[in-house]
C-alpha positions, -999 to +999 in steps of 0.1 A: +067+298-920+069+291-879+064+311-860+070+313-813+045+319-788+068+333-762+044+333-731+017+314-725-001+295-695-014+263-714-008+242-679-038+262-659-070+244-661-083+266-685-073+240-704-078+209-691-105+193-712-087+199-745-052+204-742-041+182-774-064+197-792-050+230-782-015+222-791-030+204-825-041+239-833-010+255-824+011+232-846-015+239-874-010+275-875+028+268-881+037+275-842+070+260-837+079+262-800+059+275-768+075+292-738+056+290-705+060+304-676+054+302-642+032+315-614+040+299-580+040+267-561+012+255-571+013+253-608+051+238-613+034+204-613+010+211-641+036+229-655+061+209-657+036+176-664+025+197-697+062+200-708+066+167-707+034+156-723+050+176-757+088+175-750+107+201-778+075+220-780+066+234-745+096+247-725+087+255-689+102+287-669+104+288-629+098+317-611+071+338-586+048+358-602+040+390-582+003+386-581+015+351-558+034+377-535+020+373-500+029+367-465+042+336-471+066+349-499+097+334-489+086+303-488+078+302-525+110+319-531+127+289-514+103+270-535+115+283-570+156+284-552+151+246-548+140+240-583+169+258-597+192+242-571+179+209-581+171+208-617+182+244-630+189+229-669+156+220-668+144+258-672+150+280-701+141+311-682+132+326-645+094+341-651+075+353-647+087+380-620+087+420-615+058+440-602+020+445-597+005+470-583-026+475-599-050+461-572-029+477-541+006+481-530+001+463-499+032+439-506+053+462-524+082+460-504+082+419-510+074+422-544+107+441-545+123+420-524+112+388-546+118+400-578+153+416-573+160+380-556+151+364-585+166+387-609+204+375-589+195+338-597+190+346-627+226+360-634+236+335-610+224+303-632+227+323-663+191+323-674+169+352-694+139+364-667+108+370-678+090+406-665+056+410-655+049+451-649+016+467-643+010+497-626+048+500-613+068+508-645+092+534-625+097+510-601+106+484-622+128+509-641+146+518-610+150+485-598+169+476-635+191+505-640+222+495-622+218+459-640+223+474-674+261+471-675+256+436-665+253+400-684+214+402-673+187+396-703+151+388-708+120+402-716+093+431-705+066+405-712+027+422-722+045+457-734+012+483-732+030+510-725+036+544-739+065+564-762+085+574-738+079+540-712+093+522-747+122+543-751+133+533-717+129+501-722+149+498-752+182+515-730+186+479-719+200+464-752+195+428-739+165+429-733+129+421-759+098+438-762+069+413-754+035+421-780+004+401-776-032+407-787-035+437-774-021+454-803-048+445-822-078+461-798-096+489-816-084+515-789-051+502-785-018+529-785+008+509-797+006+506-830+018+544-829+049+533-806+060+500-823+062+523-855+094+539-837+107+504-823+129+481-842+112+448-854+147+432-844+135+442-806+107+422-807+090+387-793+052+379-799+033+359-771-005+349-765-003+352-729-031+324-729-054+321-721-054+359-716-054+388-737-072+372-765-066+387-798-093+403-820-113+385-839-113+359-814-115+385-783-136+378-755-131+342-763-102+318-743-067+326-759-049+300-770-012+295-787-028+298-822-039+332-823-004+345-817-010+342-856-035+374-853-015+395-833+016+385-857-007+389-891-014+427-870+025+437-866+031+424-903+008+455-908+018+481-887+057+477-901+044+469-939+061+437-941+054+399-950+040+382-921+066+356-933+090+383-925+080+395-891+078+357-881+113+351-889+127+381-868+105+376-837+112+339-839+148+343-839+146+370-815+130+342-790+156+313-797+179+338-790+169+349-761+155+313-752+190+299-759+180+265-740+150+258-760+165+255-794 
């Protein structure tokens, strides 16, 4: 059995003391590829320096996460145009982008601006983009609509959302459904709404160091607890965990087409 961790930060210095031990861990519990993607100018380096330190195993993404949105935000967009101007074959996905408003909305109109920038480069290279929503799903909503009829794909990365938020989601038929440990929190909803959403809709992630999965919560996430949250969706739909890998992992190469 392999199985994908489709997000995860492994360049931040969370862990920079034991990296290969990390990834040690990661290939131990049968993880076969990690996606990771970016946050702004100042982690390509260490992102792209940790993709090449395990070529075939950690795929990088470009892109300016909306947390980095600030008055200087067209700078890092020129940043992330130059990389994909540059070196665009190097990236198997633009991410992570979309919207945050869950401290304030003070750069909500540039968070708009940035992600529906990025969202053209993405159709414009061709690449899958990665979505980062919190606090702004009807923004983000509106924002998609009048791609749907397009070639646009990717992700709603860290899905927390509710019944109805899901069903919304699932309109855009080229997109995945990003799960990570949250599923597995004692107060968590969404074991009640991924009973309604096809396994086939799918991709598991860490998020790491992030979003740790329980029985390791409160500790630093890593790549080789996507095994927990996995091990808690083979639950909730009553298969094999061999099973649920197989889908979700094929689910991500799909999607992920450059990193097969």
């Amino acid at each position: 059995m392999y199985l994908i961790d489709s997000h995860a930060h492994l360049f931040l210095e969370e862990f920079a003391e034991d990296l290969p031990l990390v990834i040690q861990r990661a290939k131990q519990a049968g993880v076969s590829h990690i996606f990771m993607p970016n946050i702004d100018s100042t982690t390509i380096e260490p992102l792209l320096k940790t993709c090449d330190m395990f070529p075939n195993y950690c795929f990088p993404m470009i892109g300016l996460h909306p947390t980095s949105v600030g008055e200087n935000y067209l700078q890092e967009l020129e940043i992330v145009h130059r990389q994909l101007e540059e070196n665009a074959k190097r990236y198997v996905a633009i991410g992570e982008i979309g919207l945050d408003l869950y401290w304030d909305k003070t750069y909500l109109n540039e968070q708009l601006i940035a992600f529906e920038q990025q969202i053209e480069w993405a159709l414009q290279y061709n690449l899958p983009i990665v979505i980062h929503v919190r606090d702004a799903f009807e923004y983000i909503y509106k924002v998609l609509k009048p791609y749907r009829q397009t070639a646009l794909k990717g992700v709603f990365h860290s899905f927390t959302g509710n019944m109805e938020e899901m069903k919304q989601l699932l309109e855009f038929t080229n997109f995945y459904i990003g799960i990570n440990g949250v599923v597995t929190f004692k107060k968590s909803h969404l074991p009640d709404v991924l009973k309604h959403t096809p396994m086939e809709r799918l991709l598991i992630e860490t998020d790491a160091p992030y979003l740790t999965p329980v029985p390791n919560r409160g500790k630093r996430n890593e790549s080789a607890y996507v095994k927990d949250t996995l091990n808690k969706i083979a639950e909730i739909y009553q298969a094999s965990p061999e099973e649920v890998a197989e889908i979700t992992s094929a689910n991500a190469l799909k999607l992920f087409e450059k990193g097969q």
